[in-house]
N, C-alpha and C positions, 0 to 999 in steps of 0.2 A: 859616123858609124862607130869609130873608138870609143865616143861617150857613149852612144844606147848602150855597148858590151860592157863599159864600168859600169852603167847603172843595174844592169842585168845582173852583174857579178853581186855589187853590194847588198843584194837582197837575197842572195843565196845563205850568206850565214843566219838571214834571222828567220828562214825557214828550217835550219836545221835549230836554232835555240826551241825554235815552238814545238816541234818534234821532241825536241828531249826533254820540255817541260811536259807535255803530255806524257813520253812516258812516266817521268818520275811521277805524277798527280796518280798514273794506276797504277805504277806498283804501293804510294799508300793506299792507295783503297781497297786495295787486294792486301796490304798489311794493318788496316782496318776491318775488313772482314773476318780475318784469320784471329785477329783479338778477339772478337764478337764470339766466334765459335770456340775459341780455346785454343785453336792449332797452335802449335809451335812455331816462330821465325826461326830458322836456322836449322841445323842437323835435325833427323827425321828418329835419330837413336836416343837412349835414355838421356845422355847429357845436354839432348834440344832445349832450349828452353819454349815454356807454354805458357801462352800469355791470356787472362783470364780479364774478361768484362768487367768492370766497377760492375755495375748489376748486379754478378752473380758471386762478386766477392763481398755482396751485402747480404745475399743470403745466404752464402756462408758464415757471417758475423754472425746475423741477428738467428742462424742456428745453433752455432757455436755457443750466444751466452745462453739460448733456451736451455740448450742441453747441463750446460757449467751448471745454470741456477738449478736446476730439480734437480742435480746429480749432487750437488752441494746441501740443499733441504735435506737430500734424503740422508746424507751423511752426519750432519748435526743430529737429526730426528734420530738416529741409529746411537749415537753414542749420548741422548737423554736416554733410549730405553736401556741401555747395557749401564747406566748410572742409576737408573729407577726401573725395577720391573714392570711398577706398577704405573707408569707413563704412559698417557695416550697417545698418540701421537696425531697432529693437529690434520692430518688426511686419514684421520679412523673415522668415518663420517656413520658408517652403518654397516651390517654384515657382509655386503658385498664390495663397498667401498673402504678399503680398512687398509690399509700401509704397516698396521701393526702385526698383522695376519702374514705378510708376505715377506717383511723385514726379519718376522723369529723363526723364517722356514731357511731348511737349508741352502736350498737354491739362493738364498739373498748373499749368500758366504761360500759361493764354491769354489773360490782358491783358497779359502781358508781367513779369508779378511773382507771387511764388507761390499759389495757390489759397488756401490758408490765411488768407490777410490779411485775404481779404472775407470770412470764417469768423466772423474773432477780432471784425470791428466787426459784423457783424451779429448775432450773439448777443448780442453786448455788451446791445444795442438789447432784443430780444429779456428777458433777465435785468432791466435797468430798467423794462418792459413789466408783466412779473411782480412784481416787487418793490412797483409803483404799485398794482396789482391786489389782492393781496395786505394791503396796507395798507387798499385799501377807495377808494381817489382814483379817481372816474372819468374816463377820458377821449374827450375829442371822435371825434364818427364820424368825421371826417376823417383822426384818427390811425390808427385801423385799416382805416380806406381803405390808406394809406399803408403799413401791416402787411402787407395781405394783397397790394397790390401786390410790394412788396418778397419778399415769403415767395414767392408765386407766380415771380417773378424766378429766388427760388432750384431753386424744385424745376426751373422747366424746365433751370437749370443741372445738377440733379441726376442729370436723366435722361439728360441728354448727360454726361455723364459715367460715370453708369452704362452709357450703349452702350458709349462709349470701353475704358473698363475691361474690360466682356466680351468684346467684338467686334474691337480694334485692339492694346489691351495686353496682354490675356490672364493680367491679374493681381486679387486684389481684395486691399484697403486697410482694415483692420478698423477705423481712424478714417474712413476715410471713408463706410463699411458706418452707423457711429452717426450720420454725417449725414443718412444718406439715407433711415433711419430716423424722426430726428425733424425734419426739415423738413416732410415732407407733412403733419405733427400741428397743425404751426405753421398752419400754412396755412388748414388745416380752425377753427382755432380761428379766426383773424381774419376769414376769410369768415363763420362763425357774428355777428361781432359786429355787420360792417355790414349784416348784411340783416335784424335786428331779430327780433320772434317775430309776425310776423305770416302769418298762415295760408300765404301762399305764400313766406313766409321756413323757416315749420319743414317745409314738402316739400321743398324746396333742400335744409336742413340735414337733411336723414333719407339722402336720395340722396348727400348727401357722407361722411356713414357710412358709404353703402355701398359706396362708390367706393375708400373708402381701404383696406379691408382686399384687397379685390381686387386694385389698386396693388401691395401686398406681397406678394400672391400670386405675381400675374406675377413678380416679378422674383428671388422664390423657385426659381420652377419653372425661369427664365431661367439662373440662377446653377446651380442641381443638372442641367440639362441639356449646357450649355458644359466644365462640368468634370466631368462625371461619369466618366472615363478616371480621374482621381484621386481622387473620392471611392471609387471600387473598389476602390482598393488600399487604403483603409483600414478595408476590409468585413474 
């Protein structure tokens, strides 16, 4: 009888070891999940940190140098023509494709120094973003608070400029065309990081999926309607 109850006894700790390995196995999976979506591990306030997918810290990168590189052409391309007037600029393709059209309008200079500039350092940000991500380093909500202010910043720049462009200059800027394509992505990304995965975070985030392919609908339809006199001619 003494030995059944010691053998009985000895197998009671390796039922509590299996227990606690199963828990630890799902709390990573549940801190697997939370990477996947962005949530933060830890405090729920700005100093949490949010941990962001290799995935989506690639297309943060390969946003980041899109945006560097046309923000950088456009920049050189801006200080050939304020060294030559008479400079073409190698995106003047034709009257409606012309960088030179849009580059000598005020709107290319509205703080007073060329659009480009705030291009070159906000991508910059944007590429170290990705690069931290990417590596696996998570950072504070308060950073892509910061993110998604800043990106948001930009797109409303964007849209004014996109009227600008259709509506006052009547030209478009194929570097400028690649910003206005990956800023609202940027956007969508950092708003995804601050608002966590919590049920009224991922209905936010479902709605801004669907916001955004719309975004480039309009402005599809905006661009093939304004020039359509000239896409005719090349029917």
């Amino acid at each position: 009888m003494s030995t059944t109850h010691a053998d009985d006894n000895a197998h009671v700790p390796v039922d509590t070891d299996k227990e606690s390995i199963d828990a630890t196995r799902a709390d990573a999976d549940s801190e697997v999940a939370r990477s996947d979506t962005g949530e933060q591990s830890g405090s729920r306030g700005l100093t949490g940190l949010v941990h962001v997918s290799r995935p989506t810290g690639w297309v943060l990168l390969i946003l980041g140098v899109l945006g560097f590189v046309a923000a950088s052409t456009l920049a050189i391309e801006k200080i050939h023509l304020l060294q030559n007037p008479d400079y073409v600029p190698s995106c003047s393709l034709n009257p409606v494709i012309s960088c030179g059209s849009v580059m000598e309008s005020w709107q290319a200079g509205l703080f007073g120094f060329p659009n480009p500039l705030i291009g070159i350092a906000a991508f910059a940000v944007v590429i170290v973003t990705g690069v931290l991500a990417v590596a696996g380093i998570a950072l504070p909500r308060w950073y892509w608070l910061g993110m998604t202010l800043g990106s948001l910043a930009g797109f409303v720049f964007v849209n004014f400029l996109a009227y600008s462009a259709l509506y006052k200059i009547h030209a478009l800027c194929p570097y400028c065309l690649v910003v206005w394509v990956v800023v609202p992505i940027i956007l969508v990304l950092s708003i995804n990081r601050v608002i966590g995965d919590s049920p009224r975070g991922r209905e936010i985030r479902g709605w801004l999926w669907v916001a955004l392919p719309v975004w480039y609908a309009i402005v599809i339809v905006a661009i093939l309607v304004e020039f359509w006199d000239y896409w005719q001619t090349l029917i």
